[in-house]
C-alpha positions as CSV (number, residue, x, y, z in Angstrom):
1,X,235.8,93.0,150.0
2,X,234.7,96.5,149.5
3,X,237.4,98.3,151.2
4,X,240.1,96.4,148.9
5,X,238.1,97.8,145.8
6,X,237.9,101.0,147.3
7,X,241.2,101.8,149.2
8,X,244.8,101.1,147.5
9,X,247.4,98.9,149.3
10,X,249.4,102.6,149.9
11,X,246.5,104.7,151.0
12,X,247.1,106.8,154.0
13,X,243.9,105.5,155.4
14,X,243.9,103.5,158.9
15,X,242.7,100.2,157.7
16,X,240.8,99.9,161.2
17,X,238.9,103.9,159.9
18,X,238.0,102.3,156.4
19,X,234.7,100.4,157.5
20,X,233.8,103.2,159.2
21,X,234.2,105.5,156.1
22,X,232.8,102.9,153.9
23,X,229.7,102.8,156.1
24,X,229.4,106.6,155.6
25,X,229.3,106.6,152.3
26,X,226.8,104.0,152.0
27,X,224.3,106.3,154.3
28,X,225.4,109.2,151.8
29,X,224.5,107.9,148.8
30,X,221.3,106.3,150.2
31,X,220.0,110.2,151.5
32,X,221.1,111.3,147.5
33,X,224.6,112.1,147.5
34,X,225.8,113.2,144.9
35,X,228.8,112.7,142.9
36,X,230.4,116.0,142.1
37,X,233.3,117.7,144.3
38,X,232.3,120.6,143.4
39,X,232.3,122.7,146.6
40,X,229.4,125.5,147.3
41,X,228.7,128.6,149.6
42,X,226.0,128.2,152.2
43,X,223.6,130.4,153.6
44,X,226.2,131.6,155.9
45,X,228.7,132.0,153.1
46,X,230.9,129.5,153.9
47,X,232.0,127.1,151.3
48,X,230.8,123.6,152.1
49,X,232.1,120.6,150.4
50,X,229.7,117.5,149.5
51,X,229.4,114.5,151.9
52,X,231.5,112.2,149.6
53,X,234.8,114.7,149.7
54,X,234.6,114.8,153.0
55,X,234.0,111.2,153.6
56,X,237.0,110.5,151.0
57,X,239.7,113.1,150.4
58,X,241.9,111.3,147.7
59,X,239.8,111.5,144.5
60,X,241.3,108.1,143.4
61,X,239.4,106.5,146.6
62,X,236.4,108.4,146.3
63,X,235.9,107.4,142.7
64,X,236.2,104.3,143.2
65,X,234.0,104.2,146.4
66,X,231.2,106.1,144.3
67,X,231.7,103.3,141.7
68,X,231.4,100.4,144.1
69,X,229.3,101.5,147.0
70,X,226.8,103.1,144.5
71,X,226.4,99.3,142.8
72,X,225.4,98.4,145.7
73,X,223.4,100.5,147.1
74,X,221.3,100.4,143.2
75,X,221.4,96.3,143.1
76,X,219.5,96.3,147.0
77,X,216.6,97.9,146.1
78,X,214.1,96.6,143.2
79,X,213.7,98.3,139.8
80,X,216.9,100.0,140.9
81,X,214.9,102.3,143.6
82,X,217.7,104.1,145.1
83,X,220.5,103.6,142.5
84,X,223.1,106.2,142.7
85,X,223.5,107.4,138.6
C-alpha cells in the first residue's frame, strides 16, 4: 500500500526497486533523517546530499514518502518515540 501512496502510476521507478527504496527510507528516518534537500560540503569538501535525496530523486516521490513513511515510523513507537517531525 505504501508504494502506491508514495510512487505515481508514471514514475520512472522499477516497480520491482520500489520496496527496496521504501525499505531505505524507513532505516533513514529511524537513524534521524532528516527532511531537507539541502545538500552540504563534507570534511573532504565534497558536497553530499541527505539520505532521503538520494533514496528518492523526484521531489514529488520523496515528499510524499517523508509524509507516509514518517507516519509510520512515529505511530510504531509509543509516545511517538521516533516520530520523524
Amino acid at each position: 500500500m505504501l508504494q502506491y501512496l508514495t510512487f505515481a502510476k508514471d514514475s520512472e521507478v522499477p516497480v520491482a526497486l520500489r520496496p527496496t527504496l521504501l525499505k531505505q527510507a524507513f532505516t533513514a528516518l529511524s537513524f534521524g533523517a532528516r527532511k531537507t534537500a539541502r545538500a552540504w560540503m563534507d570534511q573532504k569538501g565534497e558536497w553530499a546530499r541527505p539520505a532521503m535525496v538520494e533514496i528518492f530523486r523526484v521531489k514529488e516521490e520523496r515528499d510524499r514518502s517523508d509524509e507516509h513513511c514518517a507516519r509510520c515510523i512515529g505511530s510504531k513507537w509509543p509516545n511517538g518515540v521516533g516520530q520523524h517531525s
